[in-house]
MARGUPA-480763 format. One record per residue: residue in one letter; x, y, z of N, C-alpha, C, O, CB in turn. Coordinates in pm, whole numbers, plus 50000, padded with zeros to 5 digits. Atoms other than C-alpha are relative to their C-alpha. Glycine has a CB too. Example, Ala and Ser with C-alpha at 12.3 -4.5 7.8 and 13.67 -1.06 7.14 Angstrom:
<atoms>
<r=A; n_x=50089; n_y=49881; n_z=50000; ca_x=51230; ca_y=49550; ca_z=50780; c_x=50090; c_y=50120; c_z=50000; o_x=50194; o_y=50118; o_z=50066; cb_x=49901; cb_y=50003; cb_z=50125>
<r=S; n_x=49918; n_y=49881; n_z=49994; ca_x=51367; ca_y=49894; ca_z=50714; c_x=49923; c_y=50109; c_z=50073; o_x=49974; o_y=50220; o_z=50090; cb_x=50041; cb_y=50046; cb_z=49858>
</atoms>
This chain:
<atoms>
<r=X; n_x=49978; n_y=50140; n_z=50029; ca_x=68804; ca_y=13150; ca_z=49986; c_x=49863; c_y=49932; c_z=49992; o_x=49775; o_y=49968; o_z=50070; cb_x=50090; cb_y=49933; cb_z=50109>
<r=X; n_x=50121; n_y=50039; n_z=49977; ca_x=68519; ca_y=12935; ca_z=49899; c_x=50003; c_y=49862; c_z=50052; o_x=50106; o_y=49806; o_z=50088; cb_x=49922; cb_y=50015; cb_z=49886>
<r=X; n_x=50028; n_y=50121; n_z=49969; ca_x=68401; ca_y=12636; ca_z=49983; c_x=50097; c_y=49844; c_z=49976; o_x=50152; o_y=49778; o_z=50064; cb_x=49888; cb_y=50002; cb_z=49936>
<r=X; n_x=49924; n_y=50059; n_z=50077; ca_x=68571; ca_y=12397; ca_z=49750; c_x=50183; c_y=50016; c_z=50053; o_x=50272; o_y=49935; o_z=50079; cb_x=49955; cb_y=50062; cb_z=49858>
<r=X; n_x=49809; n_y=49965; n_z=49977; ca_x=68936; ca_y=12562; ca_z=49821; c_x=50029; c_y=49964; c_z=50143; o_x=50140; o_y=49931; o_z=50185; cb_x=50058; cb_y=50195; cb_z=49982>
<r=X; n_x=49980; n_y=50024; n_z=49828; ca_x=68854; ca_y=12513; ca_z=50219; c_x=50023; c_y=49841; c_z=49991; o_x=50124; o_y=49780; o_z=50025; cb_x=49839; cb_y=50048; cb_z=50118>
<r=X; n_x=49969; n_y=50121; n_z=49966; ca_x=68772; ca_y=12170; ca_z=50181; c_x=50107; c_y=49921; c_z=49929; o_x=50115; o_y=49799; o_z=49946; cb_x=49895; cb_y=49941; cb_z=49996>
<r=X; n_x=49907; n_y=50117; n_z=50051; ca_x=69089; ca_y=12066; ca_z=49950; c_x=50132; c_y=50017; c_z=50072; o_x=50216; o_y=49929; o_z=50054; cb_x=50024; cb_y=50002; cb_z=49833>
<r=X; n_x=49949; n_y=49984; n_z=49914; ca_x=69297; ca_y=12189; ca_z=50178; c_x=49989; c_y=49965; c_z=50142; o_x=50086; o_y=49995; o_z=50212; cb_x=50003; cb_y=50077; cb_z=49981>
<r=X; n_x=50020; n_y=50111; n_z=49929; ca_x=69169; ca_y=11984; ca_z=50445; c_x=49978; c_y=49852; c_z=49992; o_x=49940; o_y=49776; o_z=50081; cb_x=49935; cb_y=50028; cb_z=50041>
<r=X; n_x=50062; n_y=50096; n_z=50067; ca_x=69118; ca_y=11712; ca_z=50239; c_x=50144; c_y=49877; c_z=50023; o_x=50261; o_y=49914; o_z=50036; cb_x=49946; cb_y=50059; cb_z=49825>
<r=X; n_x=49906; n_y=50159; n_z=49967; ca_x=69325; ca_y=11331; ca_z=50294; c_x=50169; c_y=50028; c_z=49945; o_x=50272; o_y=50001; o_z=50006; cb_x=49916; cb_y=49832; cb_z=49876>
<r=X; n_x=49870; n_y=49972; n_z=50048; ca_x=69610; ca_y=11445; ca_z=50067; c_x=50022; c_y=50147; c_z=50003; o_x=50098; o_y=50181; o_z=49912; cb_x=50021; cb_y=49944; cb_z=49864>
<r=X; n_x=49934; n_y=49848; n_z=49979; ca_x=69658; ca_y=11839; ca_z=50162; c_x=50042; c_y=49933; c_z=50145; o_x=50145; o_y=49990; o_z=50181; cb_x=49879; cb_y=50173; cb_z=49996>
<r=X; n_x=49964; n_y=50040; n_z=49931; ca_x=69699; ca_y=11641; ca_z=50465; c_x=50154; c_y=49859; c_z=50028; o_x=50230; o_y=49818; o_z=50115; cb_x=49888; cb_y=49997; cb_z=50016>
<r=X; n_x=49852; n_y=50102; n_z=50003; ca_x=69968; ca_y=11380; ca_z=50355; c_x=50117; c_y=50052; c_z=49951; o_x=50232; o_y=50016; o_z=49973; cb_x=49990; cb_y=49874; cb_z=49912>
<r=X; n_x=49894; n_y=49890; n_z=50072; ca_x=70134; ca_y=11664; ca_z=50137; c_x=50088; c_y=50039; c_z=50173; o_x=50204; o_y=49999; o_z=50189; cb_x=49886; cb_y=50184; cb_z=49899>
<r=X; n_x=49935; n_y=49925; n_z=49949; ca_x=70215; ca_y=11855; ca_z=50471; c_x=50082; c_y=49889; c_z=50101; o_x=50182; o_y=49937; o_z=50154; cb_x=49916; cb_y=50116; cb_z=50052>
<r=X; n_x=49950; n_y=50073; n_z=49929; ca_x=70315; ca_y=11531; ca_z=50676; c_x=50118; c_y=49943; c_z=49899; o_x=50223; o_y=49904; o_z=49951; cb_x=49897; cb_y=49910; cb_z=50062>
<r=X; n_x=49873; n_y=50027; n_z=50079; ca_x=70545; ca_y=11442; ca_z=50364; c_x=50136; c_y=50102; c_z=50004; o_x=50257; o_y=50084; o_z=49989; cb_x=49953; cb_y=49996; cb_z=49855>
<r=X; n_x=49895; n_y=49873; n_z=49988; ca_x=70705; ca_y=11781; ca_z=50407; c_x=50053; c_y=49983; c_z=50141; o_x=50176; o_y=49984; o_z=50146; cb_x=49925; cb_y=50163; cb_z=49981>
<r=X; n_x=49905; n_y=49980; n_z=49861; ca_x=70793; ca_y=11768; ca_z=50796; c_x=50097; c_y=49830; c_z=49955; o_x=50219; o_y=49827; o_z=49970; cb_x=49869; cb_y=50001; cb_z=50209>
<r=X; n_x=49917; n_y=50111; n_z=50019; ca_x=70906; ca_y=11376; ca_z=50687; c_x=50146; c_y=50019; c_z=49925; o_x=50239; o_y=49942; o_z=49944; cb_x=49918; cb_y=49907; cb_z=49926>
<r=X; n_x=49928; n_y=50009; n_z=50095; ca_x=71131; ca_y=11501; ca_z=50429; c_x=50126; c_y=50120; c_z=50074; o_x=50248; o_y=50123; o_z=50061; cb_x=49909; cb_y=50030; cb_z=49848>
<r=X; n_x=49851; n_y=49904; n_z=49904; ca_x=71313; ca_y=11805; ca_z=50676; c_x=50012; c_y=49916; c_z=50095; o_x=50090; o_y=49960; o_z=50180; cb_x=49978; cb_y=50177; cb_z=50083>
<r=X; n_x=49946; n_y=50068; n_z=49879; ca_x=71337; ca_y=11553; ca_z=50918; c_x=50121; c_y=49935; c_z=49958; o_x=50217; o_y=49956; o_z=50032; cb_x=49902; cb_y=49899; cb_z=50065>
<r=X; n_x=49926; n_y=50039; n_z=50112; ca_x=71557; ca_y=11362; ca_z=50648; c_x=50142; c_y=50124; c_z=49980; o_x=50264; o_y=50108; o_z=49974; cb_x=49882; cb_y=49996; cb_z=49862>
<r=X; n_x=49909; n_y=49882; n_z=50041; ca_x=71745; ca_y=11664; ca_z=50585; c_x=50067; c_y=50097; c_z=50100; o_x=50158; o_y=50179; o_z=50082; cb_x=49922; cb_y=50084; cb_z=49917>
<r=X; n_x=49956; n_y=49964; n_z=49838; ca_x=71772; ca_y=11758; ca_z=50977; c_x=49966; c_y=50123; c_z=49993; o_x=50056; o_y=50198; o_z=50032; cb_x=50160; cb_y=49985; cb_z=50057>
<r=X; n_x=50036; n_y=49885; n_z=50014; ca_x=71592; ca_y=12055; ca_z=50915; c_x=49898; c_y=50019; c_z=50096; o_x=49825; o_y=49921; o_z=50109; cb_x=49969; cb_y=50026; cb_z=49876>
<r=X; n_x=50092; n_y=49985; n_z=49900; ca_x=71372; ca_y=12188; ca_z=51182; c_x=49882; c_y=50085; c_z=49933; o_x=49911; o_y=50157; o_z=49838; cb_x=50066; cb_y=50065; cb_z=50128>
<r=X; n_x=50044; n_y=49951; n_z=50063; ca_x=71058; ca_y=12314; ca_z=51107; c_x=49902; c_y=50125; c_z=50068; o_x=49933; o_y=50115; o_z=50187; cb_x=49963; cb_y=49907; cb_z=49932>
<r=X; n_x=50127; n_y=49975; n_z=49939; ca_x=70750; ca_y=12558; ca_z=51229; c_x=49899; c_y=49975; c_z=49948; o_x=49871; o_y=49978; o_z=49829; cb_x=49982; cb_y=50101; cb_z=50029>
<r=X; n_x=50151; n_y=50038; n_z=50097; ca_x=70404; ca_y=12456; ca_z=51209; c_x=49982; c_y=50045; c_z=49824; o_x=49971; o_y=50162; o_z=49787; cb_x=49861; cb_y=50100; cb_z=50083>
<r=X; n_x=50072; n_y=49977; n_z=50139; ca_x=70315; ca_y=12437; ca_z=50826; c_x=49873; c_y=50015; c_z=49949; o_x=49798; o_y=49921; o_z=49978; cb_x=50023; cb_y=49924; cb_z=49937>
<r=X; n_x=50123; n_y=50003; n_z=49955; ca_x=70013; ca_y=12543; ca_z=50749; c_x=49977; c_y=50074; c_z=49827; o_x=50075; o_y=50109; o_z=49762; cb_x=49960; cb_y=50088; cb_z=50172>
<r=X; n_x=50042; n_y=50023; n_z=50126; ca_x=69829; ca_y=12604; ca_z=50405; c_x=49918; c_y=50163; c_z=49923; o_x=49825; o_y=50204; o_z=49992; cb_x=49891; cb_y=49858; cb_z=50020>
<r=X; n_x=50074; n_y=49875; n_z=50001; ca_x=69697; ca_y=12960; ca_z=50223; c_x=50006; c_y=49984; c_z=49844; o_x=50067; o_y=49902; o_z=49775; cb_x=50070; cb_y=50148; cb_z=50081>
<r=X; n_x=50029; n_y=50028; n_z=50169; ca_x=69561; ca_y=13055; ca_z=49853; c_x=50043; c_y=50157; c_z=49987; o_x=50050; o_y=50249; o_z=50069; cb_x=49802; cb_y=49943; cb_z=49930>
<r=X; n_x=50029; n_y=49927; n_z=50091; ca_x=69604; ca_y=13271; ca_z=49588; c_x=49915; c_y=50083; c_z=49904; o_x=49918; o_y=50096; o_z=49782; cb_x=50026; cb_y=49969; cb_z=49977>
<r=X; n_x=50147; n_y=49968; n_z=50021; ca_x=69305; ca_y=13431; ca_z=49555; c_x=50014; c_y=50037; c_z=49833; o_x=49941; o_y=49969; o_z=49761; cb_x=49936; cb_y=50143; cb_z=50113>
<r=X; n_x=50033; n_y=49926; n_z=50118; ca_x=69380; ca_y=13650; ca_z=49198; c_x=50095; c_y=49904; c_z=49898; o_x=50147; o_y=49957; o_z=49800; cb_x=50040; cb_y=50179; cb_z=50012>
<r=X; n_x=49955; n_y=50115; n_z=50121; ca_x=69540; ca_y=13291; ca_z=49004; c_x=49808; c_y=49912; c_z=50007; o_x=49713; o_y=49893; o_z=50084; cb_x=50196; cb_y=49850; cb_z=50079>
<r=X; n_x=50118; n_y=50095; n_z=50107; ca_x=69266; ca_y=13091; ca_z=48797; c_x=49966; c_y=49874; c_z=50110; o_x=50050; o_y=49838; o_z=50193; cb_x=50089; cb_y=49918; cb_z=49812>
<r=X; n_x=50008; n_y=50137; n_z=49880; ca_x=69134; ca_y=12787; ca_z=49018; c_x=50085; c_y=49891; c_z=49963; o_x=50139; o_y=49828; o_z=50055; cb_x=49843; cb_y=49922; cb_z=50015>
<r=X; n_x=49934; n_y=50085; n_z=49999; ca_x=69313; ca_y=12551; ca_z=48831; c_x=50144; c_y=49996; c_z=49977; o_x=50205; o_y=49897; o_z=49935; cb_x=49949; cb_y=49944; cb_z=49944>
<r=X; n_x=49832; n_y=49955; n_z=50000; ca_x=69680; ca_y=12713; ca_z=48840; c_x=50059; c_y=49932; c_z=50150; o_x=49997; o_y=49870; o_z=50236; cb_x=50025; cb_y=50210; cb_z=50002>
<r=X; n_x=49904; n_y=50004; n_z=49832; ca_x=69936; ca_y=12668; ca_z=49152; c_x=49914; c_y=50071; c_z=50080; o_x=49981; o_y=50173; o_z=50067; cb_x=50173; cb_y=50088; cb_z=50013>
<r=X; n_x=50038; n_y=49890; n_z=49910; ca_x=69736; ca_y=12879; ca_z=49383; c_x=49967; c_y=49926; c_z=50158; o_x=49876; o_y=49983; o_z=50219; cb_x=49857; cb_y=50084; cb_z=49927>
<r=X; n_x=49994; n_y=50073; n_z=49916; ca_x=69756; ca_y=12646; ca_z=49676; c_x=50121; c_y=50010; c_z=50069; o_x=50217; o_y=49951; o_z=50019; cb_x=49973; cb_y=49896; cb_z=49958>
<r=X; n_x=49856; n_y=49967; n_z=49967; ca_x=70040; ca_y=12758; ca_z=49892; c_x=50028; c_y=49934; c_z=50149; o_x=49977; o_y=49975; o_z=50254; cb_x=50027; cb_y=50175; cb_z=49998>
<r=X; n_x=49927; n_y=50078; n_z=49872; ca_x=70229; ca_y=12507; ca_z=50156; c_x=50079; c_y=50104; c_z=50067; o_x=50192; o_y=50112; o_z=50018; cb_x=50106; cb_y=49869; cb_z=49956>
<r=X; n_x=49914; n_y=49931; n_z=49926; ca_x=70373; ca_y=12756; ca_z=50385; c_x=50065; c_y=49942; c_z=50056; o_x=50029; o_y=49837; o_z=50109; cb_x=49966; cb_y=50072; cb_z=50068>
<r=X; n_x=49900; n_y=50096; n_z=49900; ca_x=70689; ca_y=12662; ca_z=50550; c_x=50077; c_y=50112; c_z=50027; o_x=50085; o_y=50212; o_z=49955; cb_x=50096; cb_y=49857; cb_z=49934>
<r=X; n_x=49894; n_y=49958; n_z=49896; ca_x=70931; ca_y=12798; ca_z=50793; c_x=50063; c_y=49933; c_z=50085; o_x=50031; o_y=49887; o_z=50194; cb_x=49964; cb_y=50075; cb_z=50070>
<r=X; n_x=49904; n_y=50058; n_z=49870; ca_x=71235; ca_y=12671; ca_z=50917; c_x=50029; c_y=50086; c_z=50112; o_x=50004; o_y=50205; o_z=50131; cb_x=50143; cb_y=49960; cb_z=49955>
<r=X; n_x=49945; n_y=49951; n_z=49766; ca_x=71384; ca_y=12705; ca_z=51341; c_x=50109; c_y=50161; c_z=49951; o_x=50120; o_y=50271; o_z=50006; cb_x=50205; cb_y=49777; cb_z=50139>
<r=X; n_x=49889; n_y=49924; n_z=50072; ca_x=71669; ca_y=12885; ca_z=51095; c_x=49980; c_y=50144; c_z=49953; o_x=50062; o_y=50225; o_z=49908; cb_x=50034; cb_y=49926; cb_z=49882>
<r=X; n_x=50072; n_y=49904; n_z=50073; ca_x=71397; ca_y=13138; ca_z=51005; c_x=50036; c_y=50022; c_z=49858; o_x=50049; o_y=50144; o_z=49846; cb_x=50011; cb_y=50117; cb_z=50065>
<r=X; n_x=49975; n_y=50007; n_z=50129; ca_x=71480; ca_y=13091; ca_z=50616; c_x=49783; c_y=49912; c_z=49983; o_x=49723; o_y=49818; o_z=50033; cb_x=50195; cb_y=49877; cb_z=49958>
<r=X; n_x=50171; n_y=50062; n_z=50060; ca_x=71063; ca_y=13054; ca_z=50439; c_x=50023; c_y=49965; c_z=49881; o_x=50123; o_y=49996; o_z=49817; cb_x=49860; cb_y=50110; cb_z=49988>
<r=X; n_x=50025; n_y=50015; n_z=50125; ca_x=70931; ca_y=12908; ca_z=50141; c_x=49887; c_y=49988; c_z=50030; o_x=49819; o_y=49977; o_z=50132; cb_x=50057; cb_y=49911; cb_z=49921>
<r=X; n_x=50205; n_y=50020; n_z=50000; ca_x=70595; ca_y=12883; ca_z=50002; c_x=50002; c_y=49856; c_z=49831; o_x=50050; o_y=49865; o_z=49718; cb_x=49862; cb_y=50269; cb_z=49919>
<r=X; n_x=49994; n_y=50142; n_z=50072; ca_x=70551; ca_y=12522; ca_z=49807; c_x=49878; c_y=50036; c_z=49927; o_x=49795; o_y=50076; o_z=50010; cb_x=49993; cb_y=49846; cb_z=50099>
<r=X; n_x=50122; n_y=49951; n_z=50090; ca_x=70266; ca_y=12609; ca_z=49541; c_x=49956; c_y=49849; c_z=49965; o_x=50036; o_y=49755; o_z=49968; cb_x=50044; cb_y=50111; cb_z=49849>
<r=X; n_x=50057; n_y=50120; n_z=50021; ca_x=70022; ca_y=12326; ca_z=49449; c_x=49904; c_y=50035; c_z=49934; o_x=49840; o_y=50127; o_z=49986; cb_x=49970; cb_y=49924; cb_z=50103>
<r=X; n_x=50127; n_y=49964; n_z=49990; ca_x=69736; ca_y=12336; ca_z=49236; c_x=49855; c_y=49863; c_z=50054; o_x=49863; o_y=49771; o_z=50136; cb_x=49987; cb_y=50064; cb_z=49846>
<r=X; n_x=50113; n_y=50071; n_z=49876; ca_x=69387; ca_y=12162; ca_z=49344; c_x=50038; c_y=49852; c_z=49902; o_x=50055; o_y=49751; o_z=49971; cb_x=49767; cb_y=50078; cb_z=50010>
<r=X; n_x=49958; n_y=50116; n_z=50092; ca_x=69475; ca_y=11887; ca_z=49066; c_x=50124; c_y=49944; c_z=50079; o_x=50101; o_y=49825; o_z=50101; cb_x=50040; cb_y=50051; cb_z=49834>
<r=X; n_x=49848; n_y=50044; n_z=49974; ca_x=69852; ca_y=11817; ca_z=49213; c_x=49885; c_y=49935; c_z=50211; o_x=49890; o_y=49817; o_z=50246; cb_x=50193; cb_y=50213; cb_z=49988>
<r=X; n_x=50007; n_y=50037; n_z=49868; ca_x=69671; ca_y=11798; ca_z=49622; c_x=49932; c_y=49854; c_z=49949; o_x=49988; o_y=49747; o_z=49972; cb_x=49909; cb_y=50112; cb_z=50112>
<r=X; n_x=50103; n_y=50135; n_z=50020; ca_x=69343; ca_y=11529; ca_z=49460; c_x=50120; c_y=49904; c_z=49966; o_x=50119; o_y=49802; o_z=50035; cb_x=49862; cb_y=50008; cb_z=49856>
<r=X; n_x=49857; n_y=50097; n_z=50071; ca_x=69686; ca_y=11344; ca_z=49284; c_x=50046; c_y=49960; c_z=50068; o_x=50120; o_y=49874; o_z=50021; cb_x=50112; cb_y=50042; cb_z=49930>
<r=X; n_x=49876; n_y=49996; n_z=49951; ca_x=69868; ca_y=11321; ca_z=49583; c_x=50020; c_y=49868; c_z=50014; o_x=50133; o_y=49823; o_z=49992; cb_x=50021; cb_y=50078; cb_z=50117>
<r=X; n_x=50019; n_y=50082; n_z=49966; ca_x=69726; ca_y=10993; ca_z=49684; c_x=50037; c_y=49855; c_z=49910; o_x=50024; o_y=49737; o_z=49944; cb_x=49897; cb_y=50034; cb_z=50034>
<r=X; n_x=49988; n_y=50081; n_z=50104; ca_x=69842; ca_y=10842; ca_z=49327; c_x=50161; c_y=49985; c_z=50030; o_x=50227; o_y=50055; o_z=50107; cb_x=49945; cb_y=50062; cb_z=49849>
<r=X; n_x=49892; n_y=49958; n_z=49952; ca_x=70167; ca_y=10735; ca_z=49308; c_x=50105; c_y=50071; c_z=49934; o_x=50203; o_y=50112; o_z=49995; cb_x=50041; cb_y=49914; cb_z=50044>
<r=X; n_x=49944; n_y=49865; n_z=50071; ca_x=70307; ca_y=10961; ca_z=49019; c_x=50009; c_y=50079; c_z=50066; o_x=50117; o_y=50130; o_z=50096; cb_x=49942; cb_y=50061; cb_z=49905>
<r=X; n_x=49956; n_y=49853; n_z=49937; ca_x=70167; ca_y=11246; ca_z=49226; c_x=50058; c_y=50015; c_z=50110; o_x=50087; o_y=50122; o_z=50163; cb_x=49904; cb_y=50083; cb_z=50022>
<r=X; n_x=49923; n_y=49972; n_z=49885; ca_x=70331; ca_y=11143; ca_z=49505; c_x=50176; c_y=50002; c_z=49974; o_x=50261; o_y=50035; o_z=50056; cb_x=49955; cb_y=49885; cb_z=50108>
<r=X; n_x=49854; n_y=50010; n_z=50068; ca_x=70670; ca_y=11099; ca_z=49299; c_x=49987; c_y=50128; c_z=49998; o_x=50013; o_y=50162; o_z=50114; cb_x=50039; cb_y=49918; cb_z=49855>
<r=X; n_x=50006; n_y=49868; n_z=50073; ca_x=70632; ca_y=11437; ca_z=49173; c_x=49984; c_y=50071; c_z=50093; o_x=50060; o_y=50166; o_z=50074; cb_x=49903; cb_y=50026; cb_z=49899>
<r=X; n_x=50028; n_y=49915; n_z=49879; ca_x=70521; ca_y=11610; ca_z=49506; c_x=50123; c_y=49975; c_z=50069; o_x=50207; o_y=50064; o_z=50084; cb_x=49866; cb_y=49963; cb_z=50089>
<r=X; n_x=49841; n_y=50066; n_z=49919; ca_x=70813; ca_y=11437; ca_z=49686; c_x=50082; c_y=50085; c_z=49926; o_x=50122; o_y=50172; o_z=50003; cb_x=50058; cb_y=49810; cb_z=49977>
<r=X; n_x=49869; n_y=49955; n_z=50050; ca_x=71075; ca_y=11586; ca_z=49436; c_x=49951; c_y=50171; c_z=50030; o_x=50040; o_y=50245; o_z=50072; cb_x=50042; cb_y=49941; cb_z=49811>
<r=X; n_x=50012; n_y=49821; n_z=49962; ca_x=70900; ca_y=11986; ca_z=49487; c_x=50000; c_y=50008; c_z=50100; o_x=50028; o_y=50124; o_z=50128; cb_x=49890; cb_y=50091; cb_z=49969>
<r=X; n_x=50000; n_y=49983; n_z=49926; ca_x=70877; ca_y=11924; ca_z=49789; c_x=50159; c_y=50025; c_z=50114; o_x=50177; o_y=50092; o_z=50215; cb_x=49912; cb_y=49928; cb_z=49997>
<r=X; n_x=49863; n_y=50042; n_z=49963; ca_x=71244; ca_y=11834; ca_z=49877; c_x=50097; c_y=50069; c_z=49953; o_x=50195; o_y=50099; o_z=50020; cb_x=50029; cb_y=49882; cb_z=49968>
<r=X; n_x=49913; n_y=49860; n_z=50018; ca_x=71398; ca_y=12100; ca_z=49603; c_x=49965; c_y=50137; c_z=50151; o_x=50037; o_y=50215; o_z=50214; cb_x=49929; cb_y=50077; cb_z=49810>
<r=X; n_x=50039; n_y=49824; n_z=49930; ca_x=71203; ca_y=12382; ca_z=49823; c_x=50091; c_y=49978; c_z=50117; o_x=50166; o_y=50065; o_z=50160; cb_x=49801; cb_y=50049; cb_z=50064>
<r=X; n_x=49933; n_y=49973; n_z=49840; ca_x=71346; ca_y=12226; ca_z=50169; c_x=50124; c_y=50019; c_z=49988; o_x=50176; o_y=50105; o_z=50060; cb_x=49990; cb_y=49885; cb_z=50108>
<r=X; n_x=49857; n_y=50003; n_z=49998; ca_x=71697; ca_y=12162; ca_z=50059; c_x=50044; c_y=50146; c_z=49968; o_x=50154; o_y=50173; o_z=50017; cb_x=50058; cb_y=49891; cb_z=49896>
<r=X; n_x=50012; n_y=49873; n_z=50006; ca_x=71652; ca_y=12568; ca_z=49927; c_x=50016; c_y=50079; c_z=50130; o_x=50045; o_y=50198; o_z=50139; cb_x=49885; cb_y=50020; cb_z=49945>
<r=X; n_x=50061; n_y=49872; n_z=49873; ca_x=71573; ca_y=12650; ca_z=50326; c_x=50188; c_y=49934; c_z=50115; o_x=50212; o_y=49931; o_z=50235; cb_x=49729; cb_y=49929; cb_z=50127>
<r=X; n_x=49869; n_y=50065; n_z=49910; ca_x=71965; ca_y=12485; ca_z=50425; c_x=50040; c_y=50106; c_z=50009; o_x=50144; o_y=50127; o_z=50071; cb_x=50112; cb_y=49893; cb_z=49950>
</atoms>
């Protein structure tokens, strides 16, 4: 991982992405375990290769793909329209 991929994944909106996700199983009464964030090393930098790990209490996973364009976006409010709806197919997927 380099540099760049560390810090967008710590960055203001890889951080509002994953607090939108526990907001949105809370909504859905879904329990969750820590979520926590991993790449795709052998996709292109600017593909999906940004992966929201999730695991529900239910043990049912998904992996929420993002690329580094969709996390910098999140803070807009398109990309937060648009993150909200992938984010909410994947959980309602983990019922």
């Amino acid at each position: 991982m380099n540099r760049d991929d560390m810090l967008i994944e710590k960055s203001e909106g890889a951080k509002q992405i994953e607090t939108l996700c526990y907001d949105i199983a809370v909504e859905l009464g879904l329990e969750l375990e820590p979520v926590y964030w991993s790449l795709e090393f052998v996709k292109p930098p600017e593909s999906e290769r940004h992966i929201l790990d999730v695991e529900a209490k239910n043990g049912m996973t998904t992996e929420i793909r993002f690329s580094r364009a969709e996390i910098e976006a999140f803070t807009t409010s398109p990309g937060k329209e648009i993150t909200e709806k992938k984010i909410r197919m994947e959980l309602e997927g983990l019922l």
